[in-house]
TIZA-728686 format. One line per 2 residues: number of its first residue (from 1); for each residue y, x, z of N, C-alpha, C. Coordinates in steps of 0.001 Angstrom, whole numbers, padded with zeros to 6 digits. Example, Ala and Ser with C-alpha at 12.3 -4.5 7.8 and 13.67 -1.06 7.14 Angstrom:
BEGIN
1> -005690,013190,007800,-004500,012300,007800,-003300,013200,007800 ~ -002250,012850,007080,-001060,013670,007140,000030,012900,007870
END
This chain:
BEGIN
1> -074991,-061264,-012497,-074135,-062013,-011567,-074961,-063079,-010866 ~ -074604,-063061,-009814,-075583,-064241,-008996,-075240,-065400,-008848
3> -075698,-066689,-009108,-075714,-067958,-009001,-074699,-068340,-008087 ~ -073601,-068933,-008094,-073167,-070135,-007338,-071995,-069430,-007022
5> -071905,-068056,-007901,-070697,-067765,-008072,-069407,-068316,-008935 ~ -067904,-069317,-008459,-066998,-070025,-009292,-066843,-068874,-010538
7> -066550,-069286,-011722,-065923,-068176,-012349,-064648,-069535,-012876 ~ -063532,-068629,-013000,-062207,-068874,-013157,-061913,-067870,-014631
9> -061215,-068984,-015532,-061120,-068159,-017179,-059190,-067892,-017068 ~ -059095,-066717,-016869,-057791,-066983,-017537,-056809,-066048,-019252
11> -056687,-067016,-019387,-056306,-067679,-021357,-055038,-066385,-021543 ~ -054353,-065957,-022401,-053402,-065401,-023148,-052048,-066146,-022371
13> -052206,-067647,-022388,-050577,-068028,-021713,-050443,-067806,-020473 ~ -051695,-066539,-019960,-051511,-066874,-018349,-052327,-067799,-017306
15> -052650,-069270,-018196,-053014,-070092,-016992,-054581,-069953,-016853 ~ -054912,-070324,-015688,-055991,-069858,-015113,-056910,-071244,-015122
17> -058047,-071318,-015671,-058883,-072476,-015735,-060114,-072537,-014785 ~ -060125,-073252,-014123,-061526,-073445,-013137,-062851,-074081,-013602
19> -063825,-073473,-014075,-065085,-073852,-014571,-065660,-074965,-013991 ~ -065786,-075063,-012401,-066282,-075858,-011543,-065811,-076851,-011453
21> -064452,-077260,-011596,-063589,-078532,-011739,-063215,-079005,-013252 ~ -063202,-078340,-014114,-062621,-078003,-015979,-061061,-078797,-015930
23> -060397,-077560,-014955,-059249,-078248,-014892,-058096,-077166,-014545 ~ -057057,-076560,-015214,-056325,-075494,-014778,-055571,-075794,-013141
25> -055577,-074408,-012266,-055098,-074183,-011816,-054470,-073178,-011276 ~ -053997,-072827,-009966,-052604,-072118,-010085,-053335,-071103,-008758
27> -052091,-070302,-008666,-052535,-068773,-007674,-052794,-070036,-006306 ~ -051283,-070586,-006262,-052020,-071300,-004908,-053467,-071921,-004333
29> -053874,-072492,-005795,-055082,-073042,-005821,-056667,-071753,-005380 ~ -055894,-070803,-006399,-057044,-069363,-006185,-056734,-068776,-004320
31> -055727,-068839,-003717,-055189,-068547,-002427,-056449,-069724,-001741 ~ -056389,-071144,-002025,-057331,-072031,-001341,-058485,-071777,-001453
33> -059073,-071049,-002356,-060460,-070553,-002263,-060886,-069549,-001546 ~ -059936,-068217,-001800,-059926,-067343,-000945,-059872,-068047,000879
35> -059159,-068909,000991,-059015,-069425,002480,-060563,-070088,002970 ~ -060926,-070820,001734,-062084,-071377,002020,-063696,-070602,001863
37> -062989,-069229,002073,-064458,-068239,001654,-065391,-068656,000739 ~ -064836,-069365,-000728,-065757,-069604,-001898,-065481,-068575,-002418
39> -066857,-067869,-003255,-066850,-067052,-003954,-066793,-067091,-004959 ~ -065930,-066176,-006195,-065005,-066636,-007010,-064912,-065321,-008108
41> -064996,-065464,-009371,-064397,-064069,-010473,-063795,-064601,-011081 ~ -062422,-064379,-011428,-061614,-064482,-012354,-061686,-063375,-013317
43> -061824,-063601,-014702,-062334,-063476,-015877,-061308,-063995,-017314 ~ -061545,-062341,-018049,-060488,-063027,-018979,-061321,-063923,-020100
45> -060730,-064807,-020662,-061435,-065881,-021244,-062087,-065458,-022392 ~ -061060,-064010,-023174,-061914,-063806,-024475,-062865,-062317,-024297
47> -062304,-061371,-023562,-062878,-060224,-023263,-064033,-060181,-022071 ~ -063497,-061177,-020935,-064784,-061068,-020283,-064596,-059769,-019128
49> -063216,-059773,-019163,-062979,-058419,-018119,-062531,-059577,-016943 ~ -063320,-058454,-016157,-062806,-058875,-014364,-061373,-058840,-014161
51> -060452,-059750,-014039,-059457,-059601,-013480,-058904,-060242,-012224 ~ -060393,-060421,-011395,-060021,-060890,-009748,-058997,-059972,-008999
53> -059781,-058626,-009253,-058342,-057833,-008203,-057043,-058189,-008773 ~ -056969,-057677,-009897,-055034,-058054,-010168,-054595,-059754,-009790
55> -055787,-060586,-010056,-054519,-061918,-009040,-054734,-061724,-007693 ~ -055632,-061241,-007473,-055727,-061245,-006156,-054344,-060364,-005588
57> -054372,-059245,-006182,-052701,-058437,-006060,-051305,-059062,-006055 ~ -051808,-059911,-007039,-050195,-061446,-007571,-050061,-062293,-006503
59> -051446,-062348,-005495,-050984,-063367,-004556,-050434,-062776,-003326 ~ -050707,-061346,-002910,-050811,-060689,-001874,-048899,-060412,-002402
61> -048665,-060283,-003550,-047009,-059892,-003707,-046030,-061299,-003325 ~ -047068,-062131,-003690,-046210,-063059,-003377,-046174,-063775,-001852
63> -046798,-063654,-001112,-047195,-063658,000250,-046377,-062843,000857 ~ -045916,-061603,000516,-045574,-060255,000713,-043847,-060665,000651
65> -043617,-061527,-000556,-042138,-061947,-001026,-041912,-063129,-000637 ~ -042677,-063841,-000036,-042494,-065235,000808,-041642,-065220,002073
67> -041450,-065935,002741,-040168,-066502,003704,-040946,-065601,004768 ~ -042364,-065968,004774,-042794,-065180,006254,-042761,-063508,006457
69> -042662,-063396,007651,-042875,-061688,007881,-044021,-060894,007195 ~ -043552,-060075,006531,-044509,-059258,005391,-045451,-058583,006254
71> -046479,-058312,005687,-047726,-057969,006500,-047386,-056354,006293 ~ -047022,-055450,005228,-047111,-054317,004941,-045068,-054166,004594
73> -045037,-052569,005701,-043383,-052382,005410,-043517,-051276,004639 ~ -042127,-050848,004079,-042342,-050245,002850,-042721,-048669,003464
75> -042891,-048353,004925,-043108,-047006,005357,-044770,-047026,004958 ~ -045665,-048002,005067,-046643,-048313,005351,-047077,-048268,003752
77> -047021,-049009,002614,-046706,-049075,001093,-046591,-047896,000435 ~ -045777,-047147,001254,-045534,-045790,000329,-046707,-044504,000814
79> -046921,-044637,002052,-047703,-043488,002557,-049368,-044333,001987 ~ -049869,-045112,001257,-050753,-045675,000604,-050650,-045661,-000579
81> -049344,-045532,-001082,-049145,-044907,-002824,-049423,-043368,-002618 ~ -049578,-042915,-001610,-049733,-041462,-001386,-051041,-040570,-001522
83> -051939,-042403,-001572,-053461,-041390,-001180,-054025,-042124,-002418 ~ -053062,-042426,-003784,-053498,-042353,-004903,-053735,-041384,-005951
85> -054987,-040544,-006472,-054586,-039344,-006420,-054810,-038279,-006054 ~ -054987,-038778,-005235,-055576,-037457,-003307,-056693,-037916,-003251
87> -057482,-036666,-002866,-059010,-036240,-003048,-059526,-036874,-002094 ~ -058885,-037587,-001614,-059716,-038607,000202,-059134,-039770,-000398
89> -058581,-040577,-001825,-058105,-042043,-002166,-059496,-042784,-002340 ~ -060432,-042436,-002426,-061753,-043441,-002101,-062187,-043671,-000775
91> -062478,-042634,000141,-062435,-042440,001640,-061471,-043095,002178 ~ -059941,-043593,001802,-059212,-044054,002294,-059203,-045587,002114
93> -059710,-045706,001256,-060191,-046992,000529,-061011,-047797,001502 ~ -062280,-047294,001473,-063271,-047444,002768,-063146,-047750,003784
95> -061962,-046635,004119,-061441,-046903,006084,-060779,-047880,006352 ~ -059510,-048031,005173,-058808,-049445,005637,-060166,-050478,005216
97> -061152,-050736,004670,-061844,-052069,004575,-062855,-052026,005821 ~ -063089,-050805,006089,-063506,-050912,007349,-062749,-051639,008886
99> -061819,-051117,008755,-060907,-051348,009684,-060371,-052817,009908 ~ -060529,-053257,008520,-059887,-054629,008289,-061041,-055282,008905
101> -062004,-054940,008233,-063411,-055701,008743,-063771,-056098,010372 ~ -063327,-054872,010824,-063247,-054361,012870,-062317,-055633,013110
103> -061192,-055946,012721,-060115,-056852,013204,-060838,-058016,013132 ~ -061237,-058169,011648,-061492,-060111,012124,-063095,-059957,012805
105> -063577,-059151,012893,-064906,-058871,014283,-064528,-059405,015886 ~ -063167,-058951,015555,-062303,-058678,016995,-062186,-060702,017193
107> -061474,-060600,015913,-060472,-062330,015607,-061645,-063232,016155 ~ -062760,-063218,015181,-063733,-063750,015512,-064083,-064141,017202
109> -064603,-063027,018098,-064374,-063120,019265,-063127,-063559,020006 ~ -062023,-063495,019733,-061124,-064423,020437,-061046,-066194,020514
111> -061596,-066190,019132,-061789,-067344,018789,-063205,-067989,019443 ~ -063913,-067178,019636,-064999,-067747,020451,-064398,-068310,022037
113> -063816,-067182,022595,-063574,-067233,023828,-062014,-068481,023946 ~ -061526,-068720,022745,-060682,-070107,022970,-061084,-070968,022950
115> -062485,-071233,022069,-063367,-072653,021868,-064269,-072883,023700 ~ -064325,-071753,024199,-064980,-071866,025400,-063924,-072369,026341
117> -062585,-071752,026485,-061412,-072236,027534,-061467,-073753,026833 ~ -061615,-074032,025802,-061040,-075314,025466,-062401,-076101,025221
119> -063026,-076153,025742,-064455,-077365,025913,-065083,-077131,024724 ~ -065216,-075962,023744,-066018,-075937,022680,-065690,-076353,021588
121> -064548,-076511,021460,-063630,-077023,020195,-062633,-076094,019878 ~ -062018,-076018,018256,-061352,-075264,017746,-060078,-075501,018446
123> -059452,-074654,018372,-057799,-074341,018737,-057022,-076049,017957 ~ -056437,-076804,019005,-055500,-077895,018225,-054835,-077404,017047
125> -054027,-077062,017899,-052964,-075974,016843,-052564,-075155,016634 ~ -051270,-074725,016037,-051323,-073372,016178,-050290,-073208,017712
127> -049716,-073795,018169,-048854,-073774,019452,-049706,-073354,020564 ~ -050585,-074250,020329,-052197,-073967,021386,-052771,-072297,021586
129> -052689,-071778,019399,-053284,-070569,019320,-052815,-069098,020213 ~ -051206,-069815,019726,-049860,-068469,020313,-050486,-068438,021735
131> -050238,-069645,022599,-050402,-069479,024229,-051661,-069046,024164 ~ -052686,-068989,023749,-054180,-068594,024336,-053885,-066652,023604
133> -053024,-066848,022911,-053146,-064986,022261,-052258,-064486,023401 ~ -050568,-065025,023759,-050282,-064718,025187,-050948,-064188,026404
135> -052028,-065199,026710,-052378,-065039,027771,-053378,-063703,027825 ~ -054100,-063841,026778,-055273,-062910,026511,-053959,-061297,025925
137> -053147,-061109,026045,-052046,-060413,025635,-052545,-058728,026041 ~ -052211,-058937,027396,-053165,-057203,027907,-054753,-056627,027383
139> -055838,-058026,027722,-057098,-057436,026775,-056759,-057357,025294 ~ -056222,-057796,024677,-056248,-057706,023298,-055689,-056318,022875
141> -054597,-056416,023670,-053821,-054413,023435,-054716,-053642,023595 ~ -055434,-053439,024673,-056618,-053263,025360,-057482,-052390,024884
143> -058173,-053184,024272,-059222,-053297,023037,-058911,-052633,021800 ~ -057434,-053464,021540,-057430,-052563,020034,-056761,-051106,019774
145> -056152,-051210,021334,-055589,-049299,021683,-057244,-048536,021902 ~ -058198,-049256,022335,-059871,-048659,022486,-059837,-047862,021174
147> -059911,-048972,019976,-060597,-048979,019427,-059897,-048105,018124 ~ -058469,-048304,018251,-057914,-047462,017481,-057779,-045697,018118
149> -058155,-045611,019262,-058610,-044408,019719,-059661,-043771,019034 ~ -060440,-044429,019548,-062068,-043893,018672,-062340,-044172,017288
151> -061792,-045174,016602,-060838,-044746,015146,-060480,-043305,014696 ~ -059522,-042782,015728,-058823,-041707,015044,-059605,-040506,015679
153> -060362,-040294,016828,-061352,-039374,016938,-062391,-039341,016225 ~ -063363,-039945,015805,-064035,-040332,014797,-063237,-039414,013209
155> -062366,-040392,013089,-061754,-039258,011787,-061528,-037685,011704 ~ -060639,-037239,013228,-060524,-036378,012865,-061581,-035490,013799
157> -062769,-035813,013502,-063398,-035609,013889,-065023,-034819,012244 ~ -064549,-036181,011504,-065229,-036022,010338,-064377,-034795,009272
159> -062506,-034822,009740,-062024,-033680,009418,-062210,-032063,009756 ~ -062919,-031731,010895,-063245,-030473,011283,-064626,-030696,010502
161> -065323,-031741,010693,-066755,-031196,009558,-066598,-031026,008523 ~ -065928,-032038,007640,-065496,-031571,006094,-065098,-030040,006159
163> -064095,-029363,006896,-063506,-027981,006963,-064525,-027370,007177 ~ -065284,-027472,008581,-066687,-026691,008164,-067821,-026348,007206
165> -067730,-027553,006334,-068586,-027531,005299,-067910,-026484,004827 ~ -066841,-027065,003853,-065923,-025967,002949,-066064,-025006,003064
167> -066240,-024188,004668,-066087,-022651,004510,-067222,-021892,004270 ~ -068029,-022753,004667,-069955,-022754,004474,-070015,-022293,003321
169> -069250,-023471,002282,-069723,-023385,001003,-069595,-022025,000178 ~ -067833,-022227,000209,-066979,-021296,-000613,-067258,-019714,000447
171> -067822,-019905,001602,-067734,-018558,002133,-069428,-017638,001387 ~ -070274,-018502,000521,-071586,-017870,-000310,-070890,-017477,-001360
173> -069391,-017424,-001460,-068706,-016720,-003275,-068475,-015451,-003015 ~ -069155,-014883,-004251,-068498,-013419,-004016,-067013,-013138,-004421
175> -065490,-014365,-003792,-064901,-013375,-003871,-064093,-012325,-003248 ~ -063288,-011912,-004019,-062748,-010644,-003123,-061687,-011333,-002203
177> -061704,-010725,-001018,-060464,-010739,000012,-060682,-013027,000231 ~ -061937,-012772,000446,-061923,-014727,000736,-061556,-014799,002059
179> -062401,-013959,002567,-062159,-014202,003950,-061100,-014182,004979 ~ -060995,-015305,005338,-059088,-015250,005870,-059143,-014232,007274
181> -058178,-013427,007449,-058177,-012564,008430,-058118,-012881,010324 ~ -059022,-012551,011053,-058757,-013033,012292,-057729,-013002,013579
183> -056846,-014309,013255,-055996,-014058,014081,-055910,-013683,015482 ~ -057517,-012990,016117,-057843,-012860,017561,-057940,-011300,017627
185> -058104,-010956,016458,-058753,-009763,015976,-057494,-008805,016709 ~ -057862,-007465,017174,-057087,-006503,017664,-056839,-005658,016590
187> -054971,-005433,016428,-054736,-004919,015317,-055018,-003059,014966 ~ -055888,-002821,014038,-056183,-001509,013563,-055458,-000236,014551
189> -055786,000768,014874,-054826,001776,015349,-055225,003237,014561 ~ -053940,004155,014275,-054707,005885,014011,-056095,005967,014779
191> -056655,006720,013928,-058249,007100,014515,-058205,007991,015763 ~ -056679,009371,015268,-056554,009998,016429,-056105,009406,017446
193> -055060,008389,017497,-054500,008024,018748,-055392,006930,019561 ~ -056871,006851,018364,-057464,005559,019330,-058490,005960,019544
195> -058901,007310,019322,-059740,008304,020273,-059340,009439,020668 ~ -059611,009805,021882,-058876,010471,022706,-059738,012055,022753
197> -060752,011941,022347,-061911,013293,022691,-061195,013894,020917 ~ -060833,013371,020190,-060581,014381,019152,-059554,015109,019370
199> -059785,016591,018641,-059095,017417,019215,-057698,017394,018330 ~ -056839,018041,018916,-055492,018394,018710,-055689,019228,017349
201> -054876,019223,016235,-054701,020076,015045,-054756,021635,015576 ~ -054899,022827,014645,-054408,023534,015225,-053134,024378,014610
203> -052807,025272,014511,-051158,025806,013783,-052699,027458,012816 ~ -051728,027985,011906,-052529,029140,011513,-052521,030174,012495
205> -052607,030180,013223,-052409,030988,014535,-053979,030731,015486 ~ -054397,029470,014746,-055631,029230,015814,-054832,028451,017016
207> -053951,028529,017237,-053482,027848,018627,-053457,026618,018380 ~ -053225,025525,019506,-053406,024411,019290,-052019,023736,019702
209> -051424,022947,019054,-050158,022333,019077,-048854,023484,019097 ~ -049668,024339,018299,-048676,025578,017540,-047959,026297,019222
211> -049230,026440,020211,-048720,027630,021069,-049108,028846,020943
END
């Protein structure tokens, strides 16, 4: 573990102790660190297991169950309980942290371009923030209709290669009947009726079509 990382102990009753201060505190308090980009493991006090993600989960539920508008609706929640499980739940993992990552890339740059409208200083407030996201309203759609374009080409894009691989792979098995049939393919016909130079049967007579 690398230096100058907080570690946070939390005890059997629950409460969570801060090494750096030697003084318990609370999710809100772990929420202020997270705000203040200190880096941080919460740790159980006697085992020594990581348990940053699960508060980190306790705060995101409670954020989630707070007065303000929930960041995630339950259409959104459930089709993500979906790709637990499913052979792309690490890949999916990835994309949303990717994606998340693209946004505050984005945030970042807005915020540049408000400190410039406003003489090089941060946003007053947040009243200030709304009108400068207003105005900037069309580039911002803009941008993130761009970008969620080439987002989803990009993917399903990496989906026809994955499929190509696959057939690559499984098409070196010897087994029987693998090969899926071609739906372009012209369907089979009688040999006689789909050549025309073969001759007519004949009857025991030698004649042909029994004249």
């Amino acid at each position: 573990m690398s230096e100058g990382i907080r570690i946070i102990k939390k005890y059997p009753n629950r409460r969570l102790y801060d090494t750096a201060t030697s003084s318990y505190i609370t999710l809100e308090d772990v929420k202020k660190l997270v705000l203040g980009n200190i880096e941080f493991k919460i740790e159980d006090a006697k085992t020594k297991e990581d348990l940053t993600r699960a508060i980190l989960l306790q705060i995101i539920l409670e954020e989630e169950s707070g007065e303000g508008a929930p960041m995630f609706s339950s259409d959104m929640l459930s089709k993500i309980i979906r790709f637990y499980g499913n052979a792309m739940q690490g890949m999916m993992g990835n994309y949303l942290e990717k994606n998340i990552q693209t946004f505050i890339d984005i945030q970042k740059k807005l915020q540049e371009q408000s400190s410039a409208i406003y003489g090089g200083t941060p946003m007053p407030n947040a009243d200030a923030w709304s009108e400068f996201l207003k105005m900037q309203g069309p580039a911002i759609q803009g941008l993130m209709g761009s970008y969620l374009e080439q987002s989803a080409n990009a993917f399903l894009e990496m989906q026809q290669q994955l499929q190509k691989q696959t057939r690559n792979l499984f098409g070196n098995f010897p087994f029987p009947n693998f090969a899926a049939p071609n739906p372009f393919a012209q369907p089979q016909r009688d040999d006689a009726a789909s050549n025309p130079s073969t001759p007519a049967p004949k009857d025991e007579g030698g004649n042909k079509d029994g004249a």
